[in-house]
C-alpha positions in Angstrom: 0.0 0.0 0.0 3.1 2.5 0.8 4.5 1.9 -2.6 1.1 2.4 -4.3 0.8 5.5 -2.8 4.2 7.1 -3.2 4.9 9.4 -5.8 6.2 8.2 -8.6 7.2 10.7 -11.9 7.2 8.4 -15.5 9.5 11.2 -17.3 11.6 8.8 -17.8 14.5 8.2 -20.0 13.3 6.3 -23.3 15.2 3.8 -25.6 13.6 2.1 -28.5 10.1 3.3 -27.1 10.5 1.2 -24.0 10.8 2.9 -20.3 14.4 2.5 -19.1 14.3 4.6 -16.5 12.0 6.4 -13.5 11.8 9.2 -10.7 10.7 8.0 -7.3 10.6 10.0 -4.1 13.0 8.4 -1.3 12.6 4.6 -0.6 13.4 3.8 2.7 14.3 0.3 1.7 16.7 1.7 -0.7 18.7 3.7 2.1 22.2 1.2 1.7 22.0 1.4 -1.9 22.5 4.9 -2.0 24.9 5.1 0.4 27.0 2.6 -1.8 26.1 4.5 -4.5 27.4 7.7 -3.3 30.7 5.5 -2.3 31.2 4.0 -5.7 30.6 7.5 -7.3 33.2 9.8 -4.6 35.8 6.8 -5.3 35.5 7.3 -9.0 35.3 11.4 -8.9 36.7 12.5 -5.7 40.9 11.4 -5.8 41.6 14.5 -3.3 39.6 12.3 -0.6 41.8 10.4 1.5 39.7 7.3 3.4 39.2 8.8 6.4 37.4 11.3 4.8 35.6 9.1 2.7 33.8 7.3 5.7 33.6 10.3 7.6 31.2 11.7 4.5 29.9 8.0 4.3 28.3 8.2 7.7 27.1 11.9 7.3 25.2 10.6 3.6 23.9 7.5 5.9 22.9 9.9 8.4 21.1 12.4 6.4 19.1 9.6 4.2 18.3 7.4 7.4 17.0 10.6 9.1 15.4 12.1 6.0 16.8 15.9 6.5 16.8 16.3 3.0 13.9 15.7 -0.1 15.5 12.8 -1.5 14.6 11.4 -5.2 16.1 8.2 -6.8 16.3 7.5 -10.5 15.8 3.7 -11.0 16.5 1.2 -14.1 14.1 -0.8 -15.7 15.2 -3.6 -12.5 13.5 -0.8 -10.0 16.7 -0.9 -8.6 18.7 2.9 -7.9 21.1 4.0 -10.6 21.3 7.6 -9.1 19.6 10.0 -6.7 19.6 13.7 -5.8 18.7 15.5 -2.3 17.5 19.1 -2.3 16.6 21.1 0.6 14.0 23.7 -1.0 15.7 24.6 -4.3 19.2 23.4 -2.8 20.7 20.3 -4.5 22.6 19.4 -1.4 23.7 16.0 -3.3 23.4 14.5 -6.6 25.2 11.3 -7.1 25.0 8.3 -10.0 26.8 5.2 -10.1 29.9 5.3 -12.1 28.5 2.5 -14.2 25.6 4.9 -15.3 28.1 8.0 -15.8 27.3 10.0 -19.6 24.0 8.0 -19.7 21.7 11.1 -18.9 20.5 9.9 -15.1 22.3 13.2 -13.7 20.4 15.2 -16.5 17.2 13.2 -15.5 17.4 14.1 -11.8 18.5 18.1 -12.9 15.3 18.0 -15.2 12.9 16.6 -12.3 14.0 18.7 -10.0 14.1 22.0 -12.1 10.2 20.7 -12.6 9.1 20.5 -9.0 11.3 23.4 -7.9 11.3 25.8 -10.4 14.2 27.1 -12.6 16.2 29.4 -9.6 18.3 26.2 -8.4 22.1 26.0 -6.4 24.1 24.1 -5.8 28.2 23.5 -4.4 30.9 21.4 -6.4 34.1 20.8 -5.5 36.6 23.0 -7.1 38.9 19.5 -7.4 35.9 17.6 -9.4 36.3 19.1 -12.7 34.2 16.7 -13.6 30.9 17.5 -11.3 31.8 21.3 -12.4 31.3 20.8 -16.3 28.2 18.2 -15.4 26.6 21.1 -14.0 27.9 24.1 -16.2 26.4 22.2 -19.2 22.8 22.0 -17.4 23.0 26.1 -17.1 24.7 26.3 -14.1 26.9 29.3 -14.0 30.1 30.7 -11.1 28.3 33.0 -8.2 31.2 31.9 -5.3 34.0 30.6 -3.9 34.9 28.9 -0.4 37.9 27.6 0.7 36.9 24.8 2.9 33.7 22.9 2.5 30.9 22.7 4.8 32.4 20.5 7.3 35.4 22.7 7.2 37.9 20.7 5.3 40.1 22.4 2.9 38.1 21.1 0.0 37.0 24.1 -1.9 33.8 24.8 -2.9 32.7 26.4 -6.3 28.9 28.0 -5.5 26.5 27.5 -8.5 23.5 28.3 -9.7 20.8 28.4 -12.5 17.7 31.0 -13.3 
């Protein structure tokens, strides 16, 4: 019955007319999957991390899907199973991560699309300077430069690039 009445958006990706892949709001059941899929994505993206930083983050991520303090959405395959998700706290994207075996398939694009659709177009967001990658992800969906910090928000000496699209 929970599953029937969660929300579940069908603008999905489409290949050769079939549905490969959907929106659904946060499944609880899901929670370890995304954590893993945040790991696998920071290991591929994020070579400034040292391990200890790595599960520090690991255990915020858990902390903040298991306790819900952010409006999380998953992307899932044609298997129902996760691929990618994004968290947004009001028109924040406080995390947006895909599994490196999905990378250049569109499920970032996907979840930018979606969430530009229930938030509106005025959305922001903070890369790290040392992800060139993450950067040019979002600079091709519109995002332009407003800021710069030097440490991140747990104060490590990650910088940040701020971003933001209107």
């Amino acid at each position: 019955m929970k599953d029937a009445l969660q929300r579940v958006l069908r603008h999905a990706l489409k290949r050769d007319g079939e549905i490969e892949m959907d929106i659904v709001s946060y499944r609880e059941q899901d929670q370890e999957r995304l954590v893993q899929i945040w790991e696998r994505a920071v290991r591929a993206t994020h070579s400034f991390l040292e391990e200890q930083h790595i599960q520090f983050y690991r255990d915020v991520v858990s902390k903040v899907l298991q306790e819900r303090q952010v409006e999380v959405w998953e992307t899932l395959d044609k298997e129902h199973q996760p691929v990618g998700f994004i968290g947004l706290q009001d028109n924040f994207i406080e995390m947006l991560f895909v599994d490196p075996s999905q990378h250049g398939q569109g499920v970032g694009r996907l979840l930018i699309e979606h969430t530009v659709k229930i938030k509106g177009r005025h959305l922001k967001v903070d890369v790290n300077e040392q992800n060139p990658g993450a950067a040019q992800f979002y600079s091709k969906m519109g995002f332009v430069q407003i800021g710069r910090s030097e440490f991140d928000g747990s104060g490590n000496p990650f910088p940040l690039l701020h971003l933001e699209i209107s």
